[in-house]
Every structure is written in structure tokens, then in C-alpha cells.
C-alpha positions as CSV (number, residue, x, y, z in Angstrom):
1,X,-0.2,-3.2,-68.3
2,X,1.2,-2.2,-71.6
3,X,-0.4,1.8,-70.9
4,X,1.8,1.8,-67.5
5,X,4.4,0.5,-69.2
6,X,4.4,3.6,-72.0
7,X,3.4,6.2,-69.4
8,X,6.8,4.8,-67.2
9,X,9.5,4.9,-70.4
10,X,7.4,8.0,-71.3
11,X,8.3,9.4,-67.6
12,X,11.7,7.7,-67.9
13,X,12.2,9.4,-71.3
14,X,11.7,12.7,-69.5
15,X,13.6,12.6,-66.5
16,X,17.0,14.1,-67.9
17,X,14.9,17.5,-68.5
18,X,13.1,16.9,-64.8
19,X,16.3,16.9,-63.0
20,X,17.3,20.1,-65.0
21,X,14.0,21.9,-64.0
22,X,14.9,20.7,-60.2
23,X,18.0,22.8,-60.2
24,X,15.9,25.6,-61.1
25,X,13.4,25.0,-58.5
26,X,16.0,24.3,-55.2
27,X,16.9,27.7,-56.0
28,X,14.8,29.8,-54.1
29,X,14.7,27.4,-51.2
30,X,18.6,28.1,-50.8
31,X,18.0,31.8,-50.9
32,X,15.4,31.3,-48.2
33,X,16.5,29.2,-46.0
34,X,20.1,30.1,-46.2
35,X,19.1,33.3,-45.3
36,X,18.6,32.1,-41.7
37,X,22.0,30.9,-40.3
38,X,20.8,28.3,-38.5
39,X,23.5,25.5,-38.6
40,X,21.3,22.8,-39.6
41,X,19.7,25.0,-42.6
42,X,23.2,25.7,-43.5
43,X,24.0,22.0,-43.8
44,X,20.4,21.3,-45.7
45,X,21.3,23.9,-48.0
46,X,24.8,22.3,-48.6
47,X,22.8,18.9,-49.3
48,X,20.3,20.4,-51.6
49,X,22.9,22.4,-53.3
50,X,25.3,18.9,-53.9
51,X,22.3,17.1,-54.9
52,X,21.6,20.0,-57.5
53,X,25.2,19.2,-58.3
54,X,24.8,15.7,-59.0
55,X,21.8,15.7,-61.1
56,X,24.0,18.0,-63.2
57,X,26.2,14.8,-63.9
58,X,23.0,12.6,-64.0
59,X,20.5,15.0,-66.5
60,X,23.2,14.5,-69.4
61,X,24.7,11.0,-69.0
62,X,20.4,9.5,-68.5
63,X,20.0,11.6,-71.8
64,X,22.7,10.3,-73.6
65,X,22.2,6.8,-72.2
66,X,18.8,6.6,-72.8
67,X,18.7,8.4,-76.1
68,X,16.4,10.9,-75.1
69,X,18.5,14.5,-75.8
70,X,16.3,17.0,-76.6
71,X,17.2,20.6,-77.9
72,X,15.3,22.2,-74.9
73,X,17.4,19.6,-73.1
74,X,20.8,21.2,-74.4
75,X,19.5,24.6,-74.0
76,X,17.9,24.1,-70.6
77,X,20.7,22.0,-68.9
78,X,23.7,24.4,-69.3
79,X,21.0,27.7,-68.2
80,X,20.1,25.8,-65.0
81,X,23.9,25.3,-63.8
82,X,25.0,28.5,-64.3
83,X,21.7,29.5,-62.0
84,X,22.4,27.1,-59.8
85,X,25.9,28.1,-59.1
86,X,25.9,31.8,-59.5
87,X,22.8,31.9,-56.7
88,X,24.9,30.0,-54.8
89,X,27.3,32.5,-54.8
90,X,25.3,35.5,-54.8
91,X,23.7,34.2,-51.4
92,X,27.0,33.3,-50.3
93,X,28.6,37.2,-51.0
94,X,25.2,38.4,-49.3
95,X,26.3,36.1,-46.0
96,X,30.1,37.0,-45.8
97,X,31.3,34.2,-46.8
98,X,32.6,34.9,-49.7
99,X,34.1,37.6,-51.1
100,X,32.2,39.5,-53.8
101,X,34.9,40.5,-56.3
102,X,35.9,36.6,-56.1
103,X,32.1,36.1,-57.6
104,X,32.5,38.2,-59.9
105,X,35.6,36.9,-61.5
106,X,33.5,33.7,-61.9
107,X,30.0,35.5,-63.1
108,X,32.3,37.1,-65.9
109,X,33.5,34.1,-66.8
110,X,30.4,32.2,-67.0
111,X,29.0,35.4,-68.6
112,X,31.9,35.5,-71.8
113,X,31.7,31.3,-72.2
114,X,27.5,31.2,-72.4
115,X,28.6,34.0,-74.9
116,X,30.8,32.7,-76.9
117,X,28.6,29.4,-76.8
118,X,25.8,31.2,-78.1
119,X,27.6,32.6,-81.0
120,X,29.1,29.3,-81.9
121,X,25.9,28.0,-82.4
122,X,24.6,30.6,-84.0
123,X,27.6,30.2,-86.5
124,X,26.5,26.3,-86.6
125,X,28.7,24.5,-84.7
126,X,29.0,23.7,-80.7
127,X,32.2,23.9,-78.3
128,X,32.2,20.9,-76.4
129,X,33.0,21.1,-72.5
130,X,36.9,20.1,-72.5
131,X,38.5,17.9,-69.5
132,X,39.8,21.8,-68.0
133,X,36.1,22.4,-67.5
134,X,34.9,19.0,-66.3
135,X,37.5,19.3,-63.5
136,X,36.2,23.3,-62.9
137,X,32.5,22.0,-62.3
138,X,33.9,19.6,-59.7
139,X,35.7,21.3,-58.0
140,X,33.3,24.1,-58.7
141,X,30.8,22.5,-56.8
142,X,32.8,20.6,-54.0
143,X,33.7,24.4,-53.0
144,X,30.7,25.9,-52.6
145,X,28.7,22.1,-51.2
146,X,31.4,23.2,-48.2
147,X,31.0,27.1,-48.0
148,X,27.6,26.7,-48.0
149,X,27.9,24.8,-44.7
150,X,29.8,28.1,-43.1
151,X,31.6,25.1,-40.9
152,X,34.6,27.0,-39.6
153,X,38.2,26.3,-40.0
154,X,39.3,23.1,-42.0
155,X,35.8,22.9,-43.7
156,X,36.1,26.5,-44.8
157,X,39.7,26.7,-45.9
158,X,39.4,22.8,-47.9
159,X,36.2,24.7,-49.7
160,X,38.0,28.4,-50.7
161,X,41.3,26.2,-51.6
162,X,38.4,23.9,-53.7
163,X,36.9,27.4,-55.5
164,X,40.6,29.1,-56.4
165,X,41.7,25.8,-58.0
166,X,38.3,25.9,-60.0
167,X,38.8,29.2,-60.7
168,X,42.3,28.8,-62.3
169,X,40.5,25.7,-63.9
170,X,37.4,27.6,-65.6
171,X,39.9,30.6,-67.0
172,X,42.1,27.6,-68.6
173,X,38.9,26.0,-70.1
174,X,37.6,29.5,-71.1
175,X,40.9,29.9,-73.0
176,X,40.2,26.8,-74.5
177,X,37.1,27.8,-75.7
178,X,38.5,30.9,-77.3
179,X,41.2,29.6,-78.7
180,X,38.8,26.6,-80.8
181,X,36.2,29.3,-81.5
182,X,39.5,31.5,-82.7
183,X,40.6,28.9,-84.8
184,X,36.8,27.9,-86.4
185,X,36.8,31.7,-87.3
186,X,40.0,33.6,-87.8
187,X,38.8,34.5,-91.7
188,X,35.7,35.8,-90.3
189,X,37.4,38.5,-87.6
């Protein structure tokens, strides 16, 4: 009893890291099946892409809860929702329903933040995700759960009226991020 009991808090201990590696792994399932057009693949690709979403929230609050952050856990977590959403929209620019200079506006963005991330650590210190960025990922994410679904008419215009308002919300956070990484280094530029 006391082995199951390690192996299940050792399996407990590790689920912030597992849910991280399933965003990774729905991946290529989206690109396949979305690939198809069928309605109901369209709406199972939604699903898997809002419960990618979700264990996005889940993966760091278990981690925190439970005590179990791990560095490959900080370095892993942040990776796998970029690739999660920048798939997402990459399929989504392949299908027509989005726009690809729209996707790129948020790929460059993503792009400079990891960026400037990296560096900040580099230089020893982290820049925490700020509320602008919390709302970005949800509406981030509510967006493209209902472009994925290529439902026409309200469906559609709720989810592109969902991504602009992230977008305005990601290029306030990336500001943000700039202007505390400006301040942490203006001797050193």
C-alpha cells in the first residue's frame, strides 16, 4: 500500500509537466484532422485545442499548488503554448480562415517576448506574465477555440472580435515587458 501510495504522489508530482507535454502531442492531431473540413473534425479540433487551453491554466497552478515547479517545468510550459497557439494559427491561415498577415502580427510578437524573456534570464532575473497578458491568453484562446470550429456568422465574427482584442492585449503586455526589462537595464544599453 505504501509503494502505490509513492508511485501515485510520484505520478501526481509529475502531472504539471504531463499536461505540458499534451499540448505538444494534440498538435499534430489538429494539423491532421483539421486538414479535412468535415464539420465534426472541425468541432473535435476546437475541443482538443480548448482542452490544450485549459491545461495551460492547470500545468502551472497543480505546480505551484503542489510544490512541484520544476526548471524543465518553466522552460517547457511557456515552449508548448506558443506551439500550441501558433499551429493553431498556421493551420488556420492554411484553411482561409484567417488571414496570414493577422498571424504574423502575433508570431512576431510571441517571437520578440520569448526573446526578450530569454535574455532576462540570461541577465538573471524573470519578467513575470502581467494581468495585460493574462487577459491576451484568454481571449487568445477563446478566439481561436471558435475559429477553429469555421461555424459561420455569429460564431466566426464573436471569435475574430475575441483575436483583435487579444491582439491589442498582447502588444500592451509586450510593452510592458519592454518597458520592465528597459528599466532593469537602461545602464547596460
Amino acid at each position: 500500500m505504501e509503494n502505490q501510495n509513492r508511485r501515485y504522489e510520484e505520478w501526481l508530482r509529475n502531472l504539471p509537466n504531463k499536461l505540458t507535454a499534451f499540448r505538444v502531442l494534440i498538435i499534430p492531431v489538429l494539423c491532421a484532422l483539421y486538414s479535412w473540413n468535415y464539420s465534426i473534425l472541425n468541432m473535435l479540433c476546437a475541443g482538443l485545442f480548448a482542452v490544450g487551453a485549459i491545461t495551460d491554466f492547470l500545468d502551472g497552478y497543480l505546480a505551484r499548488k503542489m510544490n512541484s515547479v520544476t526548471k524543465l517545468g518553466e522552460i517547457l510550459d511557456p515552449i508548448s503554448d506558443k506551439l500550441l497557439v501558433l499551429s493553431a494559427l498556421v493551420i488556420m491561415v492554411g484553411a482561409d480562415v484567417l488571414s496570414a498577415w493577422i498571424a504574423v502580427l502575433v508570431l512576431c510578437r510571441e517571437i520578440a517576448v520569448s526573446g526578450l524573456r530569454l535574455v532576462a534570464s540570461e541577465q538573471g532575473f524573470s519578467i513575470k506574465v502581467s494581468g495585460f497578458g493574462k487577459i491576451k491568453t484568454f481571449l487568445q484562446d477563446i478566439s481561436i477555440t471558435f475559429l477553429l470550429t469555421r461555424i459561420e456568422g455569429d460564431v466566426q465574427r464573436i471569435g475574430m472580435i475575441a483575436f483583435w482584442a487579444s491582439v491589442v492585449f498582447s502588444y500592451f503586455s509586450a510593452y510592458e515587458y519592454w518597458t520592465k526589462f528597459w528599466e532593469r537595464n537602461k545602464e547596460q544599453l
